[in-house]
The first five atom37 places (N, CA, C, CB, O) and aatype in JSON, in Angstrom:
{
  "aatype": [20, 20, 20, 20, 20, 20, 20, 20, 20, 20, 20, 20, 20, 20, 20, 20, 20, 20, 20, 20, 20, 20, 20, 20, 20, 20, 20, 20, 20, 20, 20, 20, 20, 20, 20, 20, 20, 20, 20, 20, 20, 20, 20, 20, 20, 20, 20, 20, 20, 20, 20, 20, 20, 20, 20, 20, 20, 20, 20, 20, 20, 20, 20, 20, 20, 20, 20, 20, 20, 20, 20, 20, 20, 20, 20, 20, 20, 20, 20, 20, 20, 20, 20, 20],
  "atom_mask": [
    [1, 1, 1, 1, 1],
    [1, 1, 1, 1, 1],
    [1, 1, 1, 1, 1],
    [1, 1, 1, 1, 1],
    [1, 1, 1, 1, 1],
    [1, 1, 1, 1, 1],
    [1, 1, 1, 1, 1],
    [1, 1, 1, 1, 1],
    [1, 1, 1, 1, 1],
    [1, 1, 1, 1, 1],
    [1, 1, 1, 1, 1],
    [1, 1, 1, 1, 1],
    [1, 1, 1, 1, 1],
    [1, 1, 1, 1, 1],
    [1, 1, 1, 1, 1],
    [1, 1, 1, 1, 1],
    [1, 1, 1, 1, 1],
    [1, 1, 1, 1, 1],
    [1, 1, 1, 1, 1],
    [1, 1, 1, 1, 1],
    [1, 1, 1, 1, 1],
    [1, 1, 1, 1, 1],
    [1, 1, 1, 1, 1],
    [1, 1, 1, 1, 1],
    [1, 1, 1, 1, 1],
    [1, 1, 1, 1, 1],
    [1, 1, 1, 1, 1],
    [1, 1, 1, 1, 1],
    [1, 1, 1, 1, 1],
    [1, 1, 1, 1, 1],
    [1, 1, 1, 1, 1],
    [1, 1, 1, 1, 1],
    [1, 1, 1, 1, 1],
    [1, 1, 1, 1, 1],
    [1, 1, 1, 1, 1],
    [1, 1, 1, 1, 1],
    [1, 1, 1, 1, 1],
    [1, 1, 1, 1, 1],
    [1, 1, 1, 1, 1],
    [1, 1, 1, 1, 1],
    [1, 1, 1, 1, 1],
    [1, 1, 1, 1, 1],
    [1, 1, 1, 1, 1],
    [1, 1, 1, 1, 1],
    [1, 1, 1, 1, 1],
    [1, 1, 1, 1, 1],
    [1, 1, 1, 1, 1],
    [1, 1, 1, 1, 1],
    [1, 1, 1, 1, 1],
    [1, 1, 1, 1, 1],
    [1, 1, 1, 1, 1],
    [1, 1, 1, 1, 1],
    [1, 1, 1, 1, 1],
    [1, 1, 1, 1, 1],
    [1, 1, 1, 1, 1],
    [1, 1, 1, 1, 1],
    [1, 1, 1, 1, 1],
    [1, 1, 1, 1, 1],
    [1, 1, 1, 1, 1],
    [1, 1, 1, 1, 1],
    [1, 1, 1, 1, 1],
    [1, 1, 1, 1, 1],
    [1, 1, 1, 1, 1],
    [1, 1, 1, 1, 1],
    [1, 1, 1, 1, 1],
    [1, 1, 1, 1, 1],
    [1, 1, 1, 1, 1],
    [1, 1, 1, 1, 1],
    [1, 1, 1, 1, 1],
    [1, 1, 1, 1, 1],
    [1, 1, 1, 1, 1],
    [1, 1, 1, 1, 1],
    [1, 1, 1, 1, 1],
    [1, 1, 1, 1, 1],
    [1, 1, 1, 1, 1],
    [1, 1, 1, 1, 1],
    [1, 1, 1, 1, 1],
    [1, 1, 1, 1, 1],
    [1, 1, 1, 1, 1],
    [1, 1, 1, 1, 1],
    [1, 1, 1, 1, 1],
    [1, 1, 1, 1, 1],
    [1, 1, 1, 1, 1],
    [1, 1, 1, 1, 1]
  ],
  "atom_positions": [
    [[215.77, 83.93, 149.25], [215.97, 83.8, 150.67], [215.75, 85.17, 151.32], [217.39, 83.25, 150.97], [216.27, 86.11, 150.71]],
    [[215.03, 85.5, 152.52], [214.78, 86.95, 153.3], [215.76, 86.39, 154.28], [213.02, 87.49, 153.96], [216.03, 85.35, 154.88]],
    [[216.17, 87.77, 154.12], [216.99, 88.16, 155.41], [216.4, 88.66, 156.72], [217.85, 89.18, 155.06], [215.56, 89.53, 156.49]],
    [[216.55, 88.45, 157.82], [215.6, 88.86, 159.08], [217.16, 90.08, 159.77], [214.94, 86.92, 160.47], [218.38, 89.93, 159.7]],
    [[216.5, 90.91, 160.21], [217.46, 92.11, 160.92], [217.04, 91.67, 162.41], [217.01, 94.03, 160.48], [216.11, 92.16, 163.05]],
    [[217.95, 90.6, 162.86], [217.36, 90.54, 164.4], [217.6, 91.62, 164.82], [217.88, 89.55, 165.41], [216.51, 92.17, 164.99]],
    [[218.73, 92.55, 165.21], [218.84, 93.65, 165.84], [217.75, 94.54, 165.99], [219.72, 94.2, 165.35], [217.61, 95.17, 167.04]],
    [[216.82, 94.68, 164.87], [216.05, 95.72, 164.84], [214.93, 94.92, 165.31], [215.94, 96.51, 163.54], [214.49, 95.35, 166.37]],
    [[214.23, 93.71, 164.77], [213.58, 92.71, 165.79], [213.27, 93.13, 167.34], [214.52, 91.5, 165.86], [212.2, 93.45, 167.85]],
    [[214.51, 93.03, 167.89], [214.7, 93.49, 169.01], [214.78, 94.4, 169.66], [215.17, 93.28, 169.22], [214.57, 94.37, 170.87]],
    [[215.19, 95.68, 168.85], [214.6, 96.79, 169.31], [213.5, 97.26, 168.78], [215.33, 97.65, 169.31], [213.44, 98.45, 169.07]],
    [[212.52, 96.92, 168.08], [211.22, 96.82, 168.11], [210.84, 96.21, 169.46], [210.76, 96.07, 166.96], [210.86, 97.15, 170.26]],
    [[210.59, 95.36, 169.92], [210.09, 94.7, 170.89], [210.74, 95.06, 172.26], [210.19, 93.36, 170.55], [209.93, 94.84, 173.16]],
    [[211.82, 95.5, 172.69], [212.01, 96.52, 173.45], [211.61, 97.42, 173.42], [212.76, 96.78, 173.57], [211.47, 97.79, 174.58]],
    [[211.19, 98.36, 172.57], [210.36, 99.69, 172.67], [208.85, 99.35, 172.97], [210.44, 100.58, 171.23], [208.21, 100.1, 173.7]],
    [[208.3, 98.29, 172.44], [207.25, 98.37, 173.03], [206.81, 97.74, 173.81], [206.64, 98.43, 172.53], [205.59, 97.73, 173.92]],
    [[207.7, 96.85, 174.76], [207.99, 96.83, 176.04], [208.19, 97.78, 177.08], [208.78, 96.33, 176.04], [207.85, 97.52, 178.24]],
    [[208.71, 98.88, 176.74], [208.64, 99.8, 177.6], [207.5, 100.82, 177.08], [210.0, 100.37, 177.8], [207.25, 101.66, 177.94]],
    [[206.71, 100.97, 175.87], [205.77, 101.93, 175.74], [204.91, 101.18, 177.38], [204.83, 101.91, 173.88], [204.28, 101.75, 178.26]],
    [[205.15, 100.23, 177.27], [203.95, 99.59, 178.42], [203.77, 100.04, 179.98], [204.25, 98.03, 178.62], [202.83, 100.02, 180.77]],
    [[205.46, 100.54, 180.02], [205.6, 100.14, 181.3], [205.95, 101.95, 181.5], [206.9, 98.69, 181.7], [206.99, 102.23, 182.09]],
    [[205.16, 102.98, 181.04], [204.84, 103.73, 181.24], [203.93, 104.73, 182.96], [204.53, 103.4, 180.22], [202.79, 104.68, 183.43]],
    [[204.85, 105.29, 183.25], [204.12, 105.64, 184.57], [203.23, 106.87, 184.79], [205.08, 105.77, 185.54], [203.88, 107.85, 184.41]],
    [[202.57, 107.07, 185.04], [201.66, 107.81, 185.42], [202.22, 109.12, 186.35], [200.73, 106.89, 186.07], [201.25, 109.12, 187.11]],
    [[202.87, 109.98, 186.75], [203.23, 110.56, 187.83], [202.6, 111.35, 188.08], [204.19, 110.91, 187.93], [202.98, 111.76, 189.17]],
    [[201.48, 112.13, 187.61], [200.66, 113.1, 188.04], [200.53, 112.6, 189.46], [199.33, 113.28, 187.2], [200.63, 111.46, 189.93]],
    [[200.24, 113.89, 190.07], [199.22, 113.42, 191.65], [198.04, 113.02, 191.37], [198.83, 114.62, 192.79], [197.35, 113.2, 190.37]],
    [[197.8, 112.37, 192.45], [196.28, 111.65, 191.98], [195.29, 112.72, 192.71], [195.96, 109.74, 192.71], [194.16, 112.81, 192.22]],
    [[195.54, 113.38, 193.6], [195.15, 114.57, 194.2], [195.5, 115.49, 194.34], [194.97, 114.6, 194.91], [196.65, 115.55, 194.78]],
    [[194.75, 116.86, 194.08], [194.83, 117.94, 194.38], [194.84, 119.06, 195.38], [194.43, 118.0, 193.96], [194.33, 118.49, 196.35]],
    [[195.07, 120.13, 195.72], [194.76, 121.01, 197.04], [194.06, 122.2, 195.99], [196.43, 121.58, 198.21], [194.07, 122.19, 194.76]],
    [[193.57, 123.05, 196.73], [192.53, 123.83, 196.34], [193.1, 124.47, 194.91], [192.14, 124.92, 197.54], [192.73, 124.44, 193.74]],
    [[193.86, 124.87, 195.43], [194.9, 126.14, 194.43], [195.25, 125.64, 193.35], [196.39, 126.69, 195.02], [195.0, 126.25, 192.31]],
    [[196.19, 123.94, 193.31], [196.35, 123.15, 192.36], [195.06, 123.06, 191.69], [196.87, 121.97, 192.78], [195.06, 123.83, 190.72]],
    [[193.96, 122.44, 191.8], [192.81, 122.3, 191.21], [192.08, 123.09, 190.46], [192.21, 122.05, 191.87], [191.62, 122.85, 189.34]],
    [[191.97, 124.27, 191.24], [191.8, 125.27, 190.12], [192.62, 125.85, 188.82], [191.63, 126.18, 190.73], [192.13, 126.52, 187.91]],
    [[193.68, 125.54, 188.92], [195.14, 125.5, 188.68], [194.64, 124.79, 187.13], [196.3, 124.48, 190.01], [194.23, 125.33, 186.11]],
    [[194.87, 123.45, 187.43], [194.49, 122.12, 186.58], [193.12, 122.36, 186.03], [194.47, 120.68, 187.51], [193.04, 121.97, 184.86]],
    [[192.2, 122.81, 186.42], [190.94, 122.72, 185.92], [190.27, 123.86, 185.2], [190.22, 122.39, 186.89], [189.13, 123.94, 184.73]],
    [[191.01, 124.49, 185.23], [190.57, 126.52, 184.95], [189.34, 126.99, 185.94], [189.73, 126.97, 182.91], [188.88, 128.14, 185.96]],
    [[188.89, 125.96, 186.73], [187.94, 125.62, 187.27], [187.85, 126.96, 188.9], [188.2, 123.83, 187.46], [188.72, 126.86, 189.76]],
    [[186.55, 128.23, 189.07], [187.14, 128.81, 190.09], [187.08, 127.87, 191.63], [186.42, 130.23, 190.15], [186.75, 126.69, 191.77]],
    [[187.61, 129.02, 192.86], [187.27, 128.42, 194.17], [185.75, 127.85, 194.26], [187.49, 129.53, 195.29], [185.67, 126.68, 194.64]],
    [[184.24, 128.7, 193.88], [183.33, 128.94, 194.05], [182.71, 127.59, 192.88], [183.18, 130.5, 193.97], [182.1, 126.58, 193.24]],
    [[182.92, 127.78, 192.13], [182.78, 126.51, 191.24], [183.15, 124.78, 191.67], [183.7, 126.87, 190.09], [182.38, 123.83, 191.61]],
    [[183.94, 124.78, 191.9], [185.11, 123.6, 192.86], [183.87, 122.98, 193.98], [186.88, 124.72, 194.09], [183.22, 121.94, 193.85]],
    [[183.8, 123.88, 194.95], [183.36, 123.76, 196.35], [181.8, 123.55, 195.53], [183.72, 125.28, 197.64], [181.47, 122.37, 195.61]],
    [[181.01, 124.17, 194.96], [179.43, 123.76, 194.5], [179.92, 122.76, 193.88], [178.39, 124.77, 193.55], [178.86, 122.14, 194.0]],
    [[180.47, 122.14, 193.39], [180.59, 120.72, 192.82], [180.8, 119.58, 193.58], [181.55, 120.64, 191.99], [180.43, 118.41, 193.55]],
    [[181.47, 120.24, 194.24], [181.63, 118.96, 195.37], [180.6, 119.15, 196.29], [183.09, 118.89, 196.27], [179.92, 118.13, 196.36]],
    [[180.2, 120.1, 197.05], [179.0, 120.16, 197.6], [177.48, 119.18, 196.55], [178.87, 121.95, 197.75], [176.68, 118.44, 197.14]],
    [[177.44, 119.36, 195.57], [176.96, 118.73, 194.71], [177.25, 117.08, 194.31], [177.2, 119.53, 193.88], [176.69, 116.27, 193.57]],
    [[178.12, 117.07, 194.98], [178.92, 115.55, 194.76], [178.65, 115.13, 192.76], [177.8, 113.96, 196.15], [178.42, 114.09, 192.14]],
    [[178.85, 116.55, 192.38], [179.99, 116.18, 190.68], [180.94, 115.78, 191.2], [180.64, 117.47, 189.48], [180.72, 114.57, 191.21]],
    [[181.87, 115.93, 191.66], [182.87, 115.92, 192.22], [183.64, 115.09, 193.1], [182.74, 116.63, 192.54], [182.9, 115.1, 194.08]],
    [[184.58, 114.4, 193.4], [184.74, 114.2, 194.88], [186.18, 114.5, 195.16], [184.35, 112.69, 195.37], [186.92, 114.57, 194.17]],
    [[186.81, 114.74, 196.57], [187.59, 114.91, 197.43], [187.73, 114.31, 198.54], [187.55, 115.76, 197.61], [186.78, 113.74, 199.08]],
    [[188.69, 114.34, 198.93], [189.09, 113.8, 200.44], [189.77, 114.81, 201.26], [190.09, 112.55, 200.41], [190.47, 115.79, 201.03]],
    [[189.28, 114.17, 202.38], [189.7, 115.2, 203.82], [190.75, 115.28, 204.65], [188.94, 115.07, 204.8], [190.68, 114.53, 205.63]],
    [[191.85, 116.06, 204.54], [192.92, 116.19, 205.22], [192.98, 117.0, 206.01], [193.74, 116.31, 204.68], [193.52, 118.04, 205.66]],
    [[192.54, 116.91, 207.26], [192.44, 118.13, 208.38], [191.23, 118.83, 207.65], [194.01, 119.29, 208.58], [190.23, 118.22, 207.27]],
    [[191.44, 120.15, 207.52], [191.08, 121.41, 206.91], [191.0, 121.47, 205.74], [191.76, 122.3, 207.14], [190.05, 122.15, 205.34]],
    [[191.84, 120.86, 204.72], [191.51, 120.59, 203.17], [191.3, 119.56, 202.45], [192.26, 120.94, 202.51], [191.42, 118.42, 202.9]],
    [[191.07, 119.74, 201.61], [190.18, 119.02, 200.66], [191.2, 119.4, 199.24], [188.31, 119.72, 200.66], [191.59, 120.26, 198.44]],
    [[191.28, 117.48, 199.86], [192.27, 117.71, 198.23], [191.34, 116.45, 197.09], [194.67, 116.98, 198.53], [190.91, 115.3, 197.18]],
    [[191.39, 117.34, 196.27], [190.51, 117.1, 194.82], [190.97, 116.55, 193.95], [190.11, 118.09, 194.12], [191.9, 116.97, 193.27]],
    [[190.08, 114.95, 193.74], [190.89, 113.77, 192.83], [191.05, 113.98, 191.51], [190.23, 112.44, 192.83], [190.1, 113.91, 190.72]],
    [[192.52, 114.32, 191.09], [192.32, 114.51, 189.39], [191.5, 113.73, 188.85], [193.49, 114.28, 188.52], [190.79, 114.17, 187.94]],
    [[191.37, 112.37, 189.28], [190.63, 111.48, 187.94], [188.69, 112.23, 188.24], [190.83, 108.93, 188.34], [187.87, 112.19, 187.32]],
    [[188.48, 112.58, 189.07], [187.16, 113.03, 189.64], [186.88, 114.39, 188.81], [187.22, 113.29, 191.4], [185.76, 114.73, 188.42]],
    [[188.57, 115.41, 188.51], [187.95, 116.56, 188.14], [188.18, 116.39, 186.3], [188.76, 118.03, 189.02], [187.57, 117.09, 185.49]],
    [[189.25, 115.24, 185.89], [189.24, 115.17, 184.57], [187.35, 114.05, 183.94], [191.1, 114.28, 184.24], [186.77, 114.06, 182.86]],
    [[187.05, 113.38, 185.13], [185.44, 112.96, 184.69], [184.36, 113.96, 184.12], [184.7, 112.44, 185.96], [183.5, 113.99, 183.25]],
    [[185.05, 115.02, 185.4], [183.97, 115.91, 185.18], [183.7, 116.85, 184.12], [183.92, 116.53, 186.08], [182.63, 116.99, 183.53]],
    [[184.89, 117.56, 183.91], [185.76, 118.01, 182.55], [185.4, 117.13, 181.06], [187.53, 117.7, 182.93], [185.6, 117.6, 179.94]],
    [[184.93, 116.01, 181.3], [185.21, 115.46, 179.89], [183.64, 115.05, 179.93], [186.56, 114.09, 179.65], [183.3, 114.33, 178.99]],
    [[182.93, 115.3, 180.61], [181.41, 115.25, 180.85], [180.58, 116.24, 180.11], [181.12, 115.46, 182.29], [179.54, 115.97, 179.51]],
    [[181.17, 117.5, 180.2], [180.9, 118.76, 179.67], [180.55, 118.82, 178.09], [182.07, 119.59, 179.97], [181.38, 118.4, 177.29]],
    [[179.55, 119.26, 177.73], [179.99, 119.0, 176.08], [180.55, 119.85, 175.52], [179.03, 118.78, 175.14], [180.86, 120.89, 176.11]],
    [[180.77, 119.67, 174.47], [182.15, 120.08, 173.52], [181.74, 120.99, 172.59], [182.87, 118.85, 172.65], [180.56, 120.99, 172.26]],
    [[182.77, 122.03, 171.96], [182.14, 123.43, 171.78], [182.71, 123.3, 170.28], [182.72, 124.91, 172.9], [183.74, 122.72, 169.94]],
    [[181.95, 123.86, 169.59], [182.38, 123.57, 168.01], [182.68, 122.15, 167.14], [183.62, 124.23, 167.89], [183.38, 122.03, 166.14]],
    [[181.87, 121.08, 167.92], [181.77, 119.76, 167.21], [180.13, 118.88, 167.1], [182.87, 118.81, 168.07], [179.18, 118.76, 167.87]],
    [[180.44, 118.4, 165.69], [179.18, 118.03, 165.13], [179.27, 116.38, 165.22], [178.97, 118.68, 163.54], [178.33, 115.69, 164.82]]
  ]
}
């Protein structure tokens, strides 16, 4: 006869119930300073990219705040240094 451990059953399946329900909190946008910040990326670099539309941003008054998911695309676009 097997024995079943409901307890642990159940906290199995509660944990990965909540692996799910995992949130995201990054900003989804950036301001200049942050971005470069996040990206190692300079001012002068940033602005030719988006001028270039690698990139994109949105317009708040006077700045331009820079979509993480836009600057991690771009970032992971790049190729990769010491892999075969």
């Amino acid at each position: 006869m097997t024995t079943i451990d409901i307890s642990s059953l159940v906290a199995d399946a509660v944990d990965k119930k909540l692996a799910e329900l995992v949130v995201d909190r990054r900003p989804i946008a950036l301001d200049l300073k942050a971005a470069m910040d996040y990206s190692g990326l300079s001012k002068t670099s940033l602005n030719r990219l988006l001028a270039e539309e690698k990139i994109v941003a949105r317009k708040e008054g006077v700045k331009n705040l820079f979509l993480r998911e836009s600057l991690d695309r771009y970032i992971n676009s790049l190729p990769a240094w010491g892999s075969r």
